[in-house]
VOBA-1610 file (N, C-alpha, C; in pm, whole numbers, padded with zeros to 5 digits, always signed):
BEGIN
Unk+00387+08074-11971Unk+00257+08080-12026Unk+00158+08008-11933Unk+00084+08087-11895Unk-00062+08021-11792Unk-00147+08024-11854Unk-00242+07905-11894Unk-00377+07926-11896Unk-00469+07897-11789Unk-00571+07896-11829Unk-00674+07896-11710Unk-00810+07747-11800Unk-00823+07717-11733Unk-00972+07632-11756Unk-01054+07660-11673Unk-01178+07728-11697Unk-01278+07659-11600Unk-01397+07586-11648Unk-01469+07506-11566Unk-01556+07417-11614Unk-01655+07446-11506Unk-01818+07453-11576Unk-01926+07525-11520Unk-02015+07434-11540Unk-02041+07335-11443Unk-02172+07253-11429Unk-02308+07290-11409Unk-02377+07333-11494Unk-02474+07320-11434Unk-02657+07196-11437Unk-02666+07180-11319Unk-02731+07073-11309Unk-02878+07082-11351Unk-02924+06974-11421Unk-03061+06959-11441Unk-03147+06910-11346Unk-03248+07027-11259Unk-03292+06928-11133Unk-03441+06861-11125Unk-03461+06913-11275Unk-03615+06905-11283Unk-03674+06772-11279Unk-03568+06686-11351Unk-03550+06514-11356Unk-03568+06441-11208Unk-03485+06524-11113Unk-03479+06476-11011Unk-03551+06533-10880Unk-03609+06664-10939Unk-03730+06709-10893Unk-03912+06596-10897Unk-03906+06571-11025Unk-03981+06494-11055Unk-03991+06364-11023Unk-03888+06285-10991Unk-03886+06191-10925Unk-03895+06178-10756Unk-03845+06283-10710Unk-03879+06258-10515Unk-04043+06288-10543Unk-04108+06360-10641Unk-04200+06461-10577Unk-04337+06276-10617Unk-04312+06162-10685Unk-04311+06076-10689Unk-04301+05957-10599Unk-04198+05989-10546Unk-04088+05888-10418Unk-04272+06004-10331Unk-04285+06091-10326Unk-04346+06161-10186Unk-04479+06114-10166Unk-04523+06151-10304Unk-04686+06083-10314Unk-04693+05982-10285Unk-04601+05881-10303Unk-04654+05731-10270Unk-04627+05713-10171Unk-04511+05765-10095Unk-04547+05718-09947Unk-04641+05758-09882Unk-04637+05936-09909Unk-04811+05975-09789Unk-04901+05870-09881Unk-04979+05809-09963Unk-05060+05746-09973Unk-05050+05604-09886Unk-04947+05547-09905Unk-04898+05436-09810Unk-04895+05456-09694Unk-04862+05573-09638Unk-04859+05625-09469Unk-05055+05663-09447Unk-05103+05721-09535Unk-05218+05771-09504Unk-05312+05625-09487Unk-05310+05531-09610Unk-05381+05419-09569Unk-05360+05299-09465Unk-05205+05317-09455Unk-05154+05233-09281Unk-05192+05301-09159Unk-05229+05450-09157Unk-05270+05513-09024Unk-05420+05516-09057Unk-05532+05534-09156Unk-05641+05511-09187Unk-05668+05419-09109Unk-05649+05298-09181Unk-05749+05181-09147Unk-05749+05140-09017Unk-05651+05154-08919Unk-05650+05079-08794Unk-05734+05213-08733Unk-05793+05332-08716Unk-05784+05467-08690Unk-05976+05371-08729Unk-05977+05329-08888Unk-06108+05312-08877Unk-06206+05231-08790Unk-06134+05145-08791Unk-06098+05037-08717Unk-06147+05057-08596Unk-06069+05138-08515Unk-06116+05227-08396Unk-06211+05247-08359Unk-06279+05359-08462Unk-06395+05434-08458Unk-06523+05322-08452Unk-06478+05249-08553Unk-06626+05144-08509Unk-06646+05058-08414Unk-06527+05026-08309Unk-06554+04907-08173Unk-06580+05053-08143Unk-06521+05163-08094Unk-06584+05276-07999Unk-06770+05331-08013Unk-06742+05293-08166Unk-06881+05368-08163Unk-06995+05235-08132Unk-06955+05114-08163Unk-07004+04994-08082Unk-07041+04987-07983Unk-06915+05051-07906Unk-06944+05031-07780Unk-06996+05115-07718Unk-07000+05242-07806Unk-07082+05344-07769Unk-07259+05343-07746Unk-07274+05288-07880Unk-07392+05263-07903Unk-07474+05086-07772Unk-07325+05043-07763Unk-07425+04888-07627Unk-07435+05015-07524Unk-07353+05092-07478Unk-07365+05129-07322Unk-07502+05236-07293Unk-07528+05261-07469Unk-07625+05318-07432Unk-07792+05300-07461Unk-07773+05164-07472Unk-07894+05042-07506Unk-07900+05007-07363Unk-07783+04966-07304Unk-07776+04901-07164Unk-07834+05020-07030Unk-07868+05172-07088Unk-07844+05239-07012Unk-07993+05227-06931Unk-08099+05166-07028Unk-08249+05159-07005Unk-08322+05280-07037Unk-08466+05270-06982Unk-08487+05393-07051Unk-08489+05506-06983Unk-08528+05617-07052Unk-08508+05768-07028Unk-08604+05791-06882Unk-08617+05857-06784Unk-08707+05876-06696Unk-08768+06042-06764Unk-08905+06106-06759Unk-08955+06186-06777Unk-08910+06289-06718Unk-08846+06456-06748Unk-08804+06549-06650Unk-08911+06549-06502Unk-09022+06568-06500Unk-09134+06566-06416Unk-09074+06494-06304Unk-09093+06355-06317Unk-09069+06230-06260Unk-08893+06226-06166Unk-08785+06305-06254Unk-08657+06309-06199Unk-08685+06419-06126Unk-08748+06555-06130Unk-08804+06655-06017Unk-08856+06585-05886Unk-08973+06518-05891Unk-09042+06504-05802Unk-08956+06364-05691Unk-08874+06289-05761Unk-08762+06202-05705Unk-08659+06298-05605Unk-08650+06436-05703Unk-08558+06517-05589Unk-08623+06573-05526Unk-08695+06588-05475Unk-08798+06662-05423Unk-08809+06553-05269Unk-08816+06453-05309Unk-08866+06315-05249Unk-08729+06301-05150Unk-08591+06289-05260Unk-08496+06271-05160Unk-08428+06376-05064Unk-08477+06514-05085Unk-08455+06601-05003Unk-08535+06656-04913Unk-08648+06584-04920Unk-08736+06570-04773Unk-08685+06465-04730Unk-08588+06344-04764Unk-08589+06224-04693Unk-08460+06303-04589Unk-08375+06312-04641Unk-08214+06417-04570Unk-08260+06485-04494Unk-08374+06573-04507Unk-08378+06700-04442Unk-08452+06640-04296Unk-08568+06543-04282Unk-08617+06477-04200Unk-08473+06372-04113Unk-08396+06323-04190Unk-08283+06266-04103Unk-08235+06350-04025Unk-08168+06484-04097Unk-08132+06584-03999Unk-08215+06669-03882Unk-08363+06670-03934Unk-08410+06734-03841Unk-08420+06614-03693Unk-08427+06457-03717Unk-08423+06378-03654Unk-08281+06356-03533Unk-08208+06381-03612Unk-08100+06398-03559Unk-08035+06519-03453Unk-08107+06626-03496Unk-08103+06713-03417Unk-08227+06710-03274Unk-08320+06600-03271Unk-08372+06624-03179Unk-08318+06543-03136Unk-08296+06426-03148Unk-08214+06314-03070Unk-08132+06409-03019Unk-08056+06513-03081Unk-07935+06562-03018Unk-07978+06684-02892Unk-08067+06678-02885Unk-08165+06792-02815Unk-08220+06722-02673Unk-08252+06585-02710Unk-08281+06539-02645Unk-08166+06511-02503Unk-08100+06481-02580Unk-07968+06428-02467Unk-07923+06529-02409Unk-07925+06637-02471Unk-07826+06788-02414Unk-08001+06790-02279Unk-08109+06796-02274Unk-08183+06811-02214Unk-08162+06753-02091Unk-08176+06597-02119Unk-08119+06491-02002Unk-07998+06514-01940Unk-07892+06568-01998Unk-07756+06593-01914Unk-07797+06713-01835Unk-07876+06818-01872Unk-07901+06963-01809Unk-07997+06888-01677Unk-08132+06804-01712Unk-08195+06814-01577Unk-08129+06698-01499Unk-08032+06611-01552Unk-07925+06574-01456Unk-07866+06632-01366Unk-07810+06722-01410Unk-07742+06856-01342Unk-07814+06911-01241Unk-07887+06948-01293Unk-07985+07028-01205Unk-08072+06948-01125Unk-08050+06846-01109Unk-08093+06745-01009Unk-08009+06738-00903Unk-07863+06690-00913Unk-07744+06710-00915Unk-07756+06815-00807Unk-07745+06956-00824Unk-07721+07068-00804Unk-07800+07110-00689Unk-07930+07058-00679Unk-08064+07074-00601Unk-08044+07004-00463Unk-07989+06892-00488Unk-07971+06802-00389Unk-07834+06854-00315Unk-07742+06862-00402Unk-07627+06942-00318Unk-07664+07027-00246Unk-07754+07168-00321Unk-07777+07259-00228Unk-07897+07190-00118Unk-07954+07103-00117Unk-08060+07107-00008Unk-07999+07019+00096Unk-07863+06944+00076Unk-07835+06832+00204Unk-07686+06937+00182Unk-07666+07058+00117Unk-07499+07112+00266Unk-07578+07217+00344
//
């Protein structure tokens, strides 16, 4: 004679559904206000320091005024270079009627 038993658990998870979903909320609230505050924290020396560097920066110059500055420093460049090129004009000149000094005298004393 065999019998058989079986035994069929089945579990109630709603109990223990309800409790992680508990255990969850309180940590993200605990995680959200430990990464918050130092995060706020942050934001205000940055925006501090945002706000000195740009007290310290002095004041605004007029668009007009930053035009006519470039204007100013690219006649100053352009006059260096044109300076520079005569200096450099100059010398290539002096080496040529060197030469040709040079050259004159050779041909007039062989």
């Amino acid at each position: 004679m065999e019998s058989e038993l079986s035994l069929r658990i089945l579990p109630e998870l709603s109990d223990l559904t309800k409790a992680i979903d508990r255990i969850t909320k309180s940590i993200s609230k605990g995680l959200s206000k430990a990464i918050e505050s130092p995060l706020n924290k942050l934001k205000d020396k940055l925006k501090m320091e945002l706000d000195i560097g740009t007290k310290i920066a002095g004041p605004k110059l007029p668009q007009s005024s930053l035009k006519e500055m470039g204007k100013q420093i690219r006649k100053a460049t352009s006059v260096k270079l044109y300076l520079d090129l005569k200096q450099a004009n100059a010398k290539n000149l002096r080496f040529l009627l060197a030469n040709f000094y040079l050259f004159t005298f050779s041909l007039l004393f062989a």
